[in-house]
mmCIF file of the N, C-alpha and C atoms, coordinates in Angstrom:
data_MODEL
# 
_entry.id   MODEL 
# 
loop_
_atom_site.group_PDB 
_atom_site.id 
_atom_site.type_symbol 
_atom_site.label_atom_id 
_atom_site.label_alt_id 
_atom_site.label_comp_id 
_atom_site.label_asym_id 
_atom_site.label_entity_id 
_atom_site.label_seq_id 
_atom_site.pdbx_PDB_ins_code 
_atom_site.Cartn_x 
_atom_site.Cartn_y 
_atom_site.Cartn_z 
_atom_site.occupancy 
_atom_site.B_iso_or_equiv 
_atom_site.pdbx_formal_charge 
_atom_site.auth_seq_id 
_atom_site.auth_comp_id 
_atom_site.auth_asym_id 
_atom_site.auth_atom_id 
_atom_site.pdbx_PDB_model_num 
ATOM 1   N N  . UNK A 1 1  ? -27.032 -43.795 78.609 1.00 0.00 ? 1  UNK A N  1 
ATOM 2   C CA . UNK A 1 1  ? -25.603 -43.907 78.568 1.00 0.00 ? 1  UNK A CA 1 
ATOM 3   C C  . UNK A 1 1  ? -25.087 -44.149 79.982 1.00 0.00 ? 1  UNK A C  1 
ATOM 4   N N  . UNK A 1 2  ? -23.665 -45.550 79.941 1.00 0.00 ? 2  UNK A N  1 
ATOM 5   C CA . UNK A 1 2  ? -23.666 -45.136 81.453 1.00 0.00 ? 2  UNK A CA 1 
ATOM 6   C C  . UNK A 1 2  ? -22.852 -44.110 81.708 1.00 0.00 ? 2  UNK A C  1 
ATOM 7   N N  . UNK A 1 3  ? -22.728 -44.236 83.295 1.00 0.00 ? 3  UNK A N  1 
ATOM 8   C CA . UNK A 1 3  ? -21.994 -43.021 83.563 1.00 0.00 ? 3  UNK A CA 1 
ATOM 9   C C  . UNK A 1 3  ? -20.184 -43.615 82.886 1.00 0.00 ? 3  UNK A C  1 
ATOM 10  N N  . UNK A 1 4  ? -19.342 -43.032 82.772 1.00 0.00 ? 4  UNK A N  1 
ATOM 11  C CA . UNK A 1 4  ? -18.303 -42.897 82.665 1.00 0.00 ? 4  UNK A CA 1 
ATOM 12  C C  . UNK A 1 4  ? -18.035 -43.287 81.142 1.00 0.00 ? 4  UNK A C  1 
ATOM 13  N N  . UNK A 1 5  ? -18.849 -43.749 80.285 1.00 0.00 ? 5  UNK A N  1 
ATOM 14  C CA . UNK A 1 5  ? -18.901 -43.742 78.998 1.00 0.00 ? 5  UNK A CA 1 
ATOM 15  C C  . UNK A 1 5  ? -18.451 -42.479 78.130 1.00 0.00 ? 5  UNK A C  1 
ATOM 16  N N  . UNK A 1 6  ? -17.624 -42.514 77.360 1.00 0.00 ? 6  UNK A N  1 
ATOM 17  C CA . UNK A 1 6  ? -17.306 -41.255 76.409 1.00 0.00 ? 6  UNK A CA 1 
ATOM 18  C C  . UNK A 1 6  ? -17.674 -41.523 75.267 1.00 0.00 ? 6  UNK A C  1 
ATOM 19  N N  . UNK A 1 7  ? -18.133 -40.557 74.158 1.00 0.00 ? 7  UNK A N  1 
ATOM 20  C CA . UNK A 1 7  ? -18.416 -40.164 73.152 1.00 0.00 ? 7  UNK A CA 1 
ATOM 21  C C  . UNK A 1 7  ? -17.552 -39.672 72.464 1.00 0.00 ? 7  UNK A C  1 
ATOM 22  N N  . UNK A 1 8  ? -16.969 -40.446 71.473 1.00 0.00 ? 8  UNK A N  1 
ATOM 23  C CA . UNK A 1 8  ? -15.687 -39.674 70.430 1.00 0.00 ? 8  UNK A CA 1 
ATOM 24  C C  . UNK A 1 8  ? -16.185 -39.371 69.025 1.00 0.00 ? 8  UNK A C  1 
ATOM 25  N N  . UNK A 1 9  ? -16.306 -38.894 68.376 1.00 0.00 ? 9  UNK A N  1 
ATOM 26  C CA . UNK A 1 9  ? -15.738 -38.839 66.906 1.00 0.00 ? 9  UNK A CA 1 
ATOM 27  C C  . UNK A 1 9  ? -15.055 -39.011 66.085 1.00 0.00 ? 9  UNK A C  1 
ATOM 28  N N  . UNK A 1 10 ? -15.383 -39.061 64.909 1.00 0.00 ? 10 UNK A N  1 
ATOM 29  C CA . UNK A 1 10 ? -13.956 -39.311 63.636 1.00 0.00 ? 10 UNK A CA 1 
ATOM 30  C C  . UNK A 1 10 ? -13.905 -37.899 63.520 1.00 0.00 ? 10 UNK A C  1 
ATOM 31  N N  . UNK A 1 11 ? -12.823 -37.829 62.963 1.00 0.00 ? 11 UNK A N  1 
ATOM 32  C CA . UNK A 1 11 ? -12.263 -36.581 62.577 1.00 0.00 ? 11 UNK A CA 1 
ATOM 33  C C  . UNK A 1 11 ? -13.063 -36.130 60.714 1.00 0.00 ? 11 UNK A C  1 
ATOM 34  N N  . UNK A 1 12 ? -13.696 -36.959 60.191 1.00 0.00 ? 12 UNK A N  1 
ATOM 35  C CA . UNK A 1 12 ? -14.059 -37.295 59.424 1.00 0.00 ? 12 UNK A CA 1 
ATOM 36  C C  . UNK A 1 12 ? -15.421 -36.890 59.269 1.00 0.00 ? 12 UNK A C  1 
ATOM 37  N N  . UNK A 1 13 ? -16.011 -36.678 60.326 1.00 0.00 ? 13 UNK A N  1 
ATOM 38  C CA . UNK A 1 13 ? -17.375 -37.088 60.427 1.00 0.00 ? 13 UNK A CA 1 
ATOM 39  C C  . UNK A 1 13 ? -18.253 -35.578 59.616 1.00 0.00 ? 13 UNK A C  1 
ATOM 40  N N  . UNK A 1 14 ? -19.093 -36.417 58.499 1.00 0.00 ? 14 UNK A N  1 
ATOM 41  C CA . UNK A 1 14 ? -20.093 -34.911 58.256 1.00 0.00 ? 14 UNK A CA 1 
ATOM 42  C C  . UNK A 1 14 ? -19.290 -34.930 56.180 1.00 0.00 ? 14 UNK A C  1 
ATOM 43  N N  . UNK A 1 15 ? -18.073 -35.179 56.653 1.00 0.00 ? 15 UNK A N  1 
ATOM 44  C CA . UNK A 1 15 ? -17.075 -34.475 55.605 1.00 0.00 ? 15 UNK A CA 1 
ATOM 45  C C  . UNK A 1 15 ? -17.218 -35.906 54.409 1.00 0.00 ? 15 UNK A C  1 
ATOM 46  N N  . UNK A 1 16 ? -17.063 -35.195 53.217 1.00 0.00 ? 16 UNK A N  1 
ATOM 47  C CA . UNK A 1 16 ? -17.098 -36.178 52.014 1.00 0.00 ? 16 UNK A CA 1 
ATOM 48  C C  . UNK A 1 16 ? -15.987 -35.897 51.077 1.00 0.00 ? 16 UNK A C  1 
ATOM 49  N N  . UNK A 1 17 ? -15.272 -36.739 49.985 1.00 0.00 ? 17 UNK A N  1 
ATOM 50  C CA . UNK A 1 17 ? -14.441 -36.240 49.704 1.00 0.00 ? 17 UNK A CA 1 
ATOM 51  C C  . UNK A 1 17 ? -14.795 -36.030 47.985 1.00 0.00 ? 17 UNK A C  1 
ATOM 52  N N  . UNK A 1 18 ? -14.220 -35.319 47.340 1.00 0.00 ? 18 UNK A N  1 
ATOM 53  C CA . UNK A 1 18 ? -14.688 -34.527 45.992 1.00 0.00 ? 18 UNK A CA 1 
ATOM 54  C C  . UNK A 1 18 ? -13.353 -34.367 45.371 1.00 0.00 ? 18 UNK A C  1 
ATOM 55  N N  . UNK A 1 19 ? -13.578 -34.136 43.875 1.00 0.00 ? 19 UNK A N  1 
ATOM 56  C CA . UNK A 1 19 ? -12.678 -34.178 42.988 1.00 0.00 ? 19 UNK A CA 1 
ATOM 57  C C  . UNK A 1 19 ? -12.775 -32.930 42.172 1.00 0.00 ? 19 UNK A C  1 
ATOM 58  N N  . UNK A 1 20 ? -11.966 -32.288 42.166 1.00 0.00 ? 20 UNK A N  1 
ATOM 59  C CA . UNK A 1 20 ? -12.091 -30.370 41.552 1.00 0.00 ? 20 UNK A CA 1 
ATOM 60  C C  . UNK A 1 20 ? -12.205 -30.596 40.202 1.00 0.00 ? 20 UNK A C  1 
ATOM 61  N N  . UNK A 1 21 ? -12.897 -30.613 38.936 1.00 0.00 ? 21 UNK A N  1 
ATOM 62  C CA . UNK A 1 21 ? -13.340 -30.824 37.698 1.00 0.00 ? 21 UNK A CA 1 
ATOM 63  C C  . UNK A 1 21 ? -12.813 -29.221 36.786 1.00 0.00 ? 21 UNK A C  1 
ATOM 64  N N  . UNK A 1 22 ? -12.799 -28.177 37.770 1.00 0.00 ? 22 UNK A N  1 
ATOM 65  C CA . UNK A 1 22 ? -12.403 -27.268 37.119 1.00 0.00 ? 22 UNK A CA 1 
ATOM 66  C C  . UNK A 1 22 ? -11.338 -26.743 36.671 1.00 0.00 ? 22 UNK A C  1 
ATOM 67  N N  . UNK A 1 23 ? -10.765 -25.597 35.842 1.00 0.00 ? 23 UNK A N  1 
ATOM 68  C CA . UNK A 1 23 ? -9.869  -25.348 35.644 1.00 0.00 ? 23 UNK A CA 1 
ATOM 69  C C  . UNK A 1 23 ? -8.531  -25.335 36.843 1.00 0.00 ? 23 UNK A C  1 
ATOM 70  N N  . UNK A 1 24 ? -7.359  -25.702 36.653 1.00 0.00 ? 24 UNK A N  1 
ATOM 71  C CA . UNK A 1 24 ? -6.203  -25.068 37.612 1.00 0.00 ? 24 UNK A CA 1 
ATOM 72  C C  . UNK A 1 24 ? -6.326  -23.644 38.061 1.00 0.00 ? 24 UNK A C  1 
ATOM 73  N N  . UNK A 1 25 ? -6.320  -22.897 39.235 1.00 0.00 ? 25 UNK A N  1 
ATOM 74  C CA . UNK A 1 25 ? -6.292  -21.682 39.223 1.00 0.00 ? 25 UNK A CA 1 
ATOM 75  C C  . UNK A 1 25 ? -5.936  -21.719 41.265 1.00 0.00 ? 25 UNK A C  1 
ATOM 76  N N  . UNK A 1 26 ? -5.353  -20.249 40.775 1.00 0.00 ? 26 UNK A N  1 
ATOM 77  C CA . UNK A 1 26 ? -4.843  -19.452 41.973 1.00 0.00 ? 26 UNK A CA 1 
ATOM 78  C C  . UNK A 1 26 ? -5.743  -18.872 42.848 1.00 0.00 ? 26 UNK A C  1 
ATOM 79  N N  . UNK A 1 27 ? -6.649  -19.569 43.932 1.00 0.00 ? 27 UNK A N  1 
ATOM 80  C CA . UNK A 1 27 ? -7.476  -18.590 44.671 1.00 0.00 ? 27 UNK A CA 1 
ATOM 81  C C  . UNK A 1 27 ? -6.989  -18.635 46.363 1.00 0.00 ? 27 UNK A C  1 
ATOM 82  N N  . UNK A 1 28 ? -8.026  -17.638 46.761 1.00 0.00 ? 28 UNK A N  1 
ATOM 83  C CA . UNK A 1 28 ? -7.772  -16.909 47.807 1.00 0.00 ? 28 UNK A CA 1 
ATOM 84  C C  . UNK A 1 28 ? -8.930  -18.071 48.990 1.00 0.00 ? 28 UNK A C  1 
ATOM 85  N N  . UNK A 1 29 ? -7.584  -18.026 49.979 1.00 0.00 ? 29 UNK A N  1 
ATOM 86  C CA . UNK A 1 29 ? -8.799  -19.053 51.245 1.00 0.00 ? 29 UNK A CA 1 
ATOM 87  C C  . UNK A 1 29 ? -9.617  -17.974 51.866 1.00 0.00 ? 29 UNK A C  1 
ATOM 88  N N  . UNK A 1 30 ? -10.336 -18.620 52.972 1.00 0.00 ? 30 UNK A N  1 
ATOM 89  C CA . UNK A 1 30 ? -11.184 -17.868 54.166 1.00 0.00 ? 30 UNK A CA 1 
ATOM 90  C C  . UNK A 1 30 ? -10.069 -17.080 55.001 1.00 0.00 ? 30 UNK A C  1 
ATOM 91  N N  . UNK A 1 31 ? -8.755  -17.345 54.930 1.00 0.00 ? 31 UNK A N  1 
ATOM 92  C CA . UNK A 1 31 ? -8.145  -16.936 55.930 1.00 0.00 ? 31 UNK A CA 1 
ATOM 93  C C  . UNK A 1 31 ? -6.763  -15.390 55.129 1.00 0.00 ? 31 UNK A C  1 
ATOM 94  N N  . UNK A 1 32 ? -7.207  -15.491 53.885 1.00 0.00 ? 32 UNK A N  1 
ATOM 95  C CA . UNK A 1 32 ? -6.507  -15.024 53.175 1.00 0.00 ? 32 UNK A CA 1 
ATOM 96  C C  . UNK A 1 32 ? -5.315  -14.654 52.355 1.00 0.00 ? 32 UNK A C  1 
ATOM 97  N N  . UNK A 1 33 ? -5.026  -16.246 52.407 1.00 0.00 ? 33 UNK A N  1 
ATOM 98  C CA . UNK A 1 33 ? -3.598  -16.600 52.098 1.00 0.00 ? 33 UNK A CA 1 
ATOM 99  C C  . UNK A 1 33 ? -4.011  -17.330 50.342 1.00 0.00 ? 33 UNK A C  1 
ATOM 100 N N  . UNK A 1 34 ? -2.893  -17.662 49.713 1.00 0.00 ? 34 UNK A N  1 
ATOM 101 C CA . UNK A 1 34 ? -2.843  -17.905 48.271 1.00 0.00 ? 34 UNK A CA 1 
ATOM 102 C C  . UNK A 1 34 ? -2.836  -19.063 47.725 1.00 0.00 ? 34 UNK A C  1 
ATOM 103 N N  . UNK A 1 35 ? -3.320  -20.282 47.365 1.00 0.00 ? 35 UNK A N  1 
ATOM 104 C CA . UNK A 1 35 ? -3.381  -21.355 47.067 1.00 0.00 ? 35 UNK A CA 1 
ATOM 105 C C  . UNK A 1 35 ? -3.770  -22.183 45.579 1.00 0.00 ? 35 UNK A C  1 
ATOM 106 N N  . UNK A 1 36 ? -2.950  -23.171 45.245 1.00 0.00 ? 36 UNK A N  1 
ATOM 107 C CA . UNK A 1 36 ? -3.217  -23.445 43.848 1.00 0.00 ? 36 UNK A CA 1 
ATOM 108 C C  . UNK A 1 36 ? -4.155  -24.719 44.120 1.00 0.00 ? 36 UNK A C  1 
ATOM 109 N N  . UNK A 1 37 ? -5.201  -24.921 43.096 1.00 0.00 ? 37 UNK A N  1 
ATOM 110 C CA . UNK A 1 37 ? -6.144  -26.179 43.020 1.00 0.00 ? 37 UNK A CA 1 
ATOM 111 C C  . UNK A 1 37 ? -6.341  -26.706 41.590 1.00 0.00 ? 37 UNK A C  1 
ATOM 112 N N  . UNK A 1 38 ? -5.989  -27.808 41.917 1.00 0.00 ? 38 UNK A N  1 
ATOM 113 C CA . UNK A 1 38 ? -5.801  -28.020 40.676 1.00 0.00 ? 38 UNK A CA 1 
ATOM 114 C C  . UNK A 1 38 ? -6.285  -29.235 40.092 1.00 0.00 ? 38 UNK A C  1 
ATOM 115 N N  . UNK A 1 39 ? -6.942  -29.185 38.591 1.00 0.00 ? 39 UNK A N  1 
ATOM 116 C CA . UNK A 1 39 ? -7.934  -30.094 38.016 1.00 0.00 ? 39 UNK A CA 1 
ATOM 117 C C  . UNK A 1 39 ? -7.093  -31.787 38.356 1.00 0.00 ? 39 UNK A C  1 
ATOM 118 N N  . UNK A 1 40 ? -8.256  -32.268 38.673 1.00 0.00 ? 40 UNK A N  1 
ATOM 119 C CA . UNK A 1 40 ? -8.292  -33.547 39.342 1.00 0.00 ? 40 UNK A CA 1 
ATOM 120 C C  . UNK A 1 40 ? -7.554  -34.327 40.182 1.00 0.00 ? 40 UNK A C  1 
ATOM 121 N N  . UNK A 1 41 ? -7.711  -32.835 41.336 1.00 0.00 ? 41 UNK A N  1 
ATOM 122 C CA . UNK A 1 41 ? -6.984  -33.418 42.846 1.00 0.00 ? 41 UNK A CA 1 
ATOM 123 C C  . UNK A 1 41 ? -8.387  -33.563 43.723 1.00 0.00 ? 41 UNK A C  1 
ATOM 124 N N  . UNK A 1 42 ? -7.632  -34.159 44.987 1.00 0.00 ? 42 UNK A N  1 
ATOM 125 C CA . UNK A 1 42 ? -8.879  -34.884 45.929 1.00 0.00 ? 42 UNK A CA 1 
ATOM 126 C C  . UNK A 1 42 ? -8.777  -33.754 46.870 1.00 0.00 ? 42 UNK A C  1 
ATOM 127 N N  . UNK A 1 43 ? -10.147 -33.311 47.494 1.00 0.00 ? 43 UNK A N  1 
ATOM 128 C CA . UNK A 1 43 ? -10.268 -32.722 48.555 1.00 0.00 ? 43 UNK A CA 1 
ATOM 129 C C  . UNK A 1 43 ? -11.409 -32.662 49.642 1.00 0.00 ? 43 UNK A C  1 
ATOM 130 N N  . UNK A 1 44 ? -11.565 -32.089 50.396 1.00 0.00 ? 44 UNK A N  1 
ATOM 131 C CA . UNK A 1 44 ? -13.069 -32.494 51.346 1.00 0.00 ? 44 UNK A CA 1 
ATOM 132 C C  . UNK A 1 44 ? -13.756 -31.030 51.779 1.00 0.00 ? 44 UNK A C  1 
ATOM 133 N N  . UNK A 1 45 ? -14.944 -31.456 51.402 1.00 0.00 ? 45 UNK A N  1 
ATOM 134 C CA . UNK A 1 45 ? -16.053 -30.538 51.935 1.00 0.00 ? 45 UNK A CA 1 
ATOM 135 C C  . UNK A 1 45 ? -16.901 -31.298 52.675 1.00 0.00 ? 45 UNK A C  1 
ATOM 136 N N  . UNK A 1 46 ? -17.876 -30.477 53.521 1.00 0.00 ? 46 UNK A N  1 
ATOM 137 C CA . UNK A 1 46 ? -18.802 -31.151 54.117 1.00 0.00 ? 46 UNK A CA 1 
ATOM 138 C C  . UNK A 1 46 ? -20.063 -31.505 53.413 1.00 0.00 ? 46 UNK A C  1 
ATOM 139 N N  . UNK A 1 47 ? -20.976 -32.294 53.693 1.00 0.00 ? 47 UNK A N  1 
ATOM 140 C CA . UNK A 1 47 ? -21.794 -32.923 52.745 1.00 0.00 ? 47 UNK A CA 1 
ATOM 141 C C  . UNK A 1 47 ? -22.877 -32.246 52.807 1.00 0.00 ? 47 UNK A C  1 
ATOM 142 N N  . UNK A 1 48 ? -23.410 -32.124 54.323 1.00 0.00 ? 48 UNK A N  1 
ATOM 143 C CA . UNK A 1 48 ? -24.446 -30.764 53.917 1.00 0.00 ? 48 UNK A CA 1 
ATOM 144 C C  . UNK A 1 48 ? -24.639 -29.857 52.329 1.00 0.00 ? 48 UNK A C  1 
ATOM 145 N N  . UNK A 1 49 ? -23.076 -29.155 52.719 1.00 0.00 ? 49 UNK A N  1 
ATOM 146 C CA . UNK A 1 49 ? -22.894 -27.841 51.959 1.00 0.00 ? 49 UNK A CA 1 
ATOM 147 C C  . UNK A 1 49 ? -23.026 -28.368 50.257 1.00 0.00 ? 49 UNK A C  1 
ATOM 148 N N  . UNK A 1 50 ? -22.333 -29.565 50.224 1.00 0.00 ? 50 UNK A N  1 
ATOM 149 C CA . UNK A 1 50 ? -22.466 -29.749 48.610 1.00 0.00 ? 50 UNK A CA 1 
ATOM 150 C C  . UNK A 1 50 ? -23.753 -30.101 48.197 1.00 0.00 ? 50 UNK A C  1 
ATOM 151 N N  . UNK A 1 51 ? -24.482 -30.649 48.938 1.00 0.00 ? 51 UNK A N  1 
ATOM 152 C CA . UNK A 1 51 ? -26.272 -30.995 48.796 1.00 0.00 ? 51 UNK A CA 1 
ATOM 153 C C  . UNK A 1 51 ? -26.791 -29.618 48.772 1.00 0.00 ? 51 UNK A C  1 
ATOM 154 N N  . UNK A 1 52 ? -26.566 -28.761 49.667 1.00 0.00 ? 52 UNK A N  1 
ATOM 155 C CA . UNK A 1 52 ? -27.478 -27.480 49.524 1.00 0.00 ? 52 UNK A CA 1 
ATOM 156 C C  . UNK A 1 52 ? -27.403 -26.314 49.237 1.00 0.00 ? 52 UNK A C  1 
ATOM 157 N N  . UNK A 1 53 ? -25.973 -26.211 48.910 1.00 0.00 ? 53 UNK A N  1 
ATOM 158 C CA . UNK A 1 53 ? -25.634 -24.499 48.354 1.00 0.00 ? 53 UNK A CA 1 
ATOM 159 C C  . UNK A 1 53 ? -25.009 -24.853 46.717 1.00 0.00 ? 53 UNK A C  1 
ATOM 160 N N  . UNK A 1 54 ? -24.716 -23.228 46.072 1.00 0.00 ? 54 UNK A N  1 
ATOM 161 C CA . UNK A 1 54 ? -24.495 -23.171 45.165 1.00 0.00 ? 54 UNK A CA 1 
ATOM 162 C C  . UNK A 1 54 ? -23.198 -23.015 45.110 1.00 0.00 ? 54 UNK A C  1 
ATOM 163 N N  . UNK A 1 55 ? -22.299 -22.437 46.122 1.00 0.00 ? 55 UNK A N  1 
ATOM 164 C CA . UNK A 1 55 ? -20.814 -22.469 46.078 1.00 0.00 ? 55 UNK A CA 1 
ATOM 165 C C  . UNK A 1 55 ? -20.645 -23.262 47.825 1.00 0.00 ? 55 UNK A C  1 
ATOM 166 N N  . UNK A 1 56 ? -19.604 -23.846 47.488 1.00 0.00 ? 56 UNK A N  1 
ATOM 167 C CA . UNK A 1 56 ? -18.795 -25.164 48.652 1.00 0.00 ? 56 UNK A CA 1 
ATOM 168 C C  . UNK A 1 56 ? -17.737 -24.653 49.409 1.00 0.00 ? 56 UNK A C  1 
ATOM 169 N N  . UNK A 1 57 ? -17.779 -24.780 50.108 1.00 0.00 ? 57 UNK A N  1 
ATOM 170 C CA . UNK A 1 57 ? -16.260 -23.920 51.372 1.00 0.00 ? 57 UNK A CA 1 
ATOM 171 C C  . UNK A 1 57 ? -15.654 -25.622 51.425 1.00 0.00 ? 57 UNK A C  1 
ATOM 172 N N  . UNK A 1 58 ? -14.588 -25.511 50.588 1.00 0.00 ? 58 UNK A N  1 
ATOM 173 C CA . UNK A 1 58 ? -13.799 -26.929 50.174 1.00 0.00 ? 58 UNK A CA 1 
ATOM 174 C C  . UNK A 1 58 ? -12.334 -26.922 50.949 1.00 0.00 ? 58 UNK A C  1 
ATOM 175 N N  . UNK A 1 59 ? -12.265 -27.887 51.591 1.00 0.00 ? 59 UNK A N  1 
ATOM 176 C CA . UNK A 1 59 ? -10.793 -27.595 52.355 1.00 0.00 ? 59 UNK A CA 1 
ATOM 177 C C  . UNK A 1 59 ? -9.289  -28.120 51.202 1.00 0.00 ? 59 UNK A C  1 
ATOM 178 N N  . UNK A 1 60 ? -8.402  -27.117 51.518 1.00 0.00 ? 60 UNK A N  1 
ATOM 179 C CA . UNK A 1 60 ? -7.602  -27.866 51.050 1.00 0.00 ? 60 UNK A CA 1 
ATOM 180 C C  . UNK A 1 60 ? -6.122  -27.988 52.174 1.00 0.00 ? 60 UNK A C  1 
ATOM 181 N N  . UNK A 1 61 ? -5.203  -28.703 51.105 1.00 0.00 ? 61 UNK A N  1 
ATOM 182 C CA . UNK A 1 61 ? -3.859  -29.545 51.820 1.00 0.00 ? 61 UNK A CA 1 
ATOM 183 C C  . UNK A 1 61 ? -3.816  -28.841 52.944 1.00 0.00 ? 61 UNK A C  1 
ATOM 184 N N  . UNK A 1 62 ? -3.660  -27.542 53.129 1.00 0.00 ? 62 UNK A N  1 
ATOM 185 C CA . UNK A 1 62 ? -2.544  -26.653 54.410 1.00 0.00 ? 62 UNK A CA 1 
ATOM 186 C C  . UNK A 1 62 ? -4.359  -26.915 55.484 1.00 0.00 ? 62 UNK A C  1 
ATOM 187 N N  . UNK A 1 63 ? -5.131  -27.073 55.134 1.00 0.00 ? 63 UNK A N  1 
ATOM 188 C CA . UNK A 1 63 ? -6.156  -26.967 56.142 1.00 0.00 ? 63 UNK A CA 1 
ATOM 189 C C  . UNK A 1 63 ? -7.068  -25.938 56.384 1.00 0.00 ? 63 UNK A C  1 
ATOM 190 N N  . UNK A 1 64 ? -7.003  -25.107 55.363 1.00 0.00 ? 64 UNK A N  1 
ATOM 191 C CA . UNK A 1 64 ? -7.581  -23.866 55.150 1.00 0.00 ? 64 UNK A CA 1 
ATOM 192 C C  . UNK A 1 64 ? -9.006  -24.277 54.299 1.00 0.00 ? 64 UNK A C  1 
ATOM 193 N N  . UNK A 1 65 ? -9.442  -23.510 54.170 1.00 0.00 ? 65 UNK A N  1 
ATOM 194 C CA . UNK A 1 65 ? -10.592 -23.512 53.246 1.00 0.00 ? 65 UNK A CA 1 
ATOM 195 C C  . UNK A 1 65 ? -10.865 -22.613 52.281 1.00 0.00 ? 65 UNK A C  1 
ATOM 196 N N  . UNK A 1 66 ? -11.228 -23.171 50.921 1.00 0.00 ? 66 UNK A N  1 
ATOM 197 C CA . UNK A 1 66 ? -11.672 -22.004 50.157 1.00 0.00 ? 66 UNK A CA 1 
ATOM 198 C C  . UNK A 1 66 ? -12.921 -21.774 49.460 1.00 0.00 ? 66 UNK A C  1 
ATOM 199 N N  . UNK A 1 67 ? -13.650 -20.942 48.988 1.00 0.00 ? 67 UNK A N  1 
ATOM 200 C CA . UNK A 1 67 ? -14.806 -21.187 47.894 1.00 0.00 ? 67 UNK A CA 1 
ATOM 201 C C  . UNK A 1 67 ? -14.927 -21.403 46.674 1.00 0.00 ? 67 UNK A C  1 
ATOM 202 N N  . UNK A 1 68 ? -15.630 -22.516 46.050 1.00 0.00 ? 68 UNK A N  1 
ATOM 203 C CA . UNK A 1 68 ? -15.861 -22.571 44.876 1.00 0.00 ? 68 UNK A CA 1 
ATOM 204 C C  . UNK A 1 68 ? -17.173 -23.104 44.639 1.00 0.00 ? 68 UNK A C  1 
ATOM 205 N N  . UNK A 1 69 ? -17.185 -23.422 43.350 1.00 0.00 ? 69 UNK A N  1 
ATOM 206 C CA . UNK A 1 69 ? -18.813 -23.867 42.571 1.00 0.00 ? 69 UNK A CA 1 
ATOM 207 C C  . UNK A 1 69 ? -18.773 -24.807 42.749 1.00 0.00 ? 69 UNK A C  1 
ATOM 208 N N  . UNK A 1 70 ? -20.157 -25.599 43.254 1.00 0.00 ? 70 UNK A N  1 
ATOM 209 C CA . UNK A 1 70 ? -20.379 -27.040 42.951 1.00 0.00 ? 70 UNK A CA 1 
ATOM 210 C C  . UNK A 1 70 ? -20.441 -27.602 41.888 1.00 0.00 ? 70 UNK A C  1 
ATOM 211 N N  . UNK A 1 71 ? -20.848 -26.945 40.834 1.00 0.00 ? 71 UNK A N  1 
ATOM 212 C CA . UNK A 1 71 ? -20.656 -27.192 39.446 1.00 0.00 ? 71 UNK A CA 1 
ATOM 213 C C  . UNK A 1 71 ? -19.127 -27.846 39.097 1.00 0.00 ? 71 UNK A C  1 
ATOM 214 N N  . UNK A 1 72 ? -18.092 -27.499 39.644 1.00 0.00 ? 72 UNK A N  1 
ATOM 215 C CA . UNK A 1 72 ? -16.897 -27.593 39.590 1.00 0.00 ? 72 UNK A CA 1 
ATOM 216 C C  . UNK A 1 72 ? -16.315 -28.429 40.764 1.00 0.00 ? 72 UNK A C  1 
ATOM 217 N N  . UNK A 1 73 ? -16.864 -29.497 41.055 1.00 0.00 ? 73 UNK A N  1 
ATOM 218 C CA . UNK A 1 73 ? -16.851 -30.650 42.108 1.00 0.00 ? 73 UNK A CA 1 
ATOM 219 C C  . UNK A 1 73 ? -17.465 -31.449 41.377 1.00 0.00 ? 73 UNK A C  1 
ATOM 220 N N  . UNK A 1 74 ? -16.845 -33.074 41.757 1.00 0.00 ? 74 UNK A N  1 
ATOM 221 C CA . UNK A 1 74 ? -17.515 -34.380 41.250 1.00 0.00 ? 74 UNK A CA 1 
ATOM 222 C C  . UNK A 1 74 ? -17.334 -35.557 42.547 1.00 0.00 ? 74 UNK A C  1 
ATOM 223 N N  . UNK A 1 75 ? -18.465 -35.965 43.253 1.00 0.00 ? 75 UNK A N  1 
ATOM 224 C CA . UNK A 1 75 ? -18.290 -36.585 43.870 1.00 0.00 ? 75 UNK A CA 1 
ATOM 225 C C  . UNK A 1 75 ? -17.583 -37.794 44.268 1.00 0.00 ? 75 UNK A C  1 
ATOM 226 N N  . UNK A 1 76 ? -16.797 -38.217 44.978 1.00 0.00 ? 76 UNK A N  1 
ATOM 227 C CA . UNK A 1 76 ? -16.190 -39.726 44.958 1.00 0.00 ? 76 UNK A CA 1 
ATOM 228 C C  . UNK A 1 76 ? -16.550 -40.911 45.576 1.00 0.00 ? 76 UNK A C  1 
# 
């Protein structure tokens, strides 16, 4: 690299976007505030997490994050 070259990112990067398949419901984020999600809105998780776990730390609108089942995600 030369010298004075910078390295940026997308803001994007890592993150995929998913479609909530499950019921509407009222849950609780990481940060502990109250949020509605609701069947077949768009949102983003990271791609790792939906390839390798059984529940997804899924962001939603306000920027928070919450948990749910991958079962209850459909990729886009």
């Amino acid at each position: 690299m030369k010298q004075g070259d910078v390295v940026t990112f997308s803001d994007t990067r890592g993150r995929m976007r998913v479609k909530y398949v499950g019921e509407t419901k009222k849950v609780k984020t990481s940060k502990g505030s109250e949020v509605t999600i609701s069947n077949g809105a768009e949102y983003q998780c990271t791609e790792k997490e939906y390839h390798s776990g059984l529940f997804v730390l899924m962001t939603v609108p306000n920027g928070e994050r919450t948990r749910v089942k991958r079962s209850e995600l459909q990729k886009i």
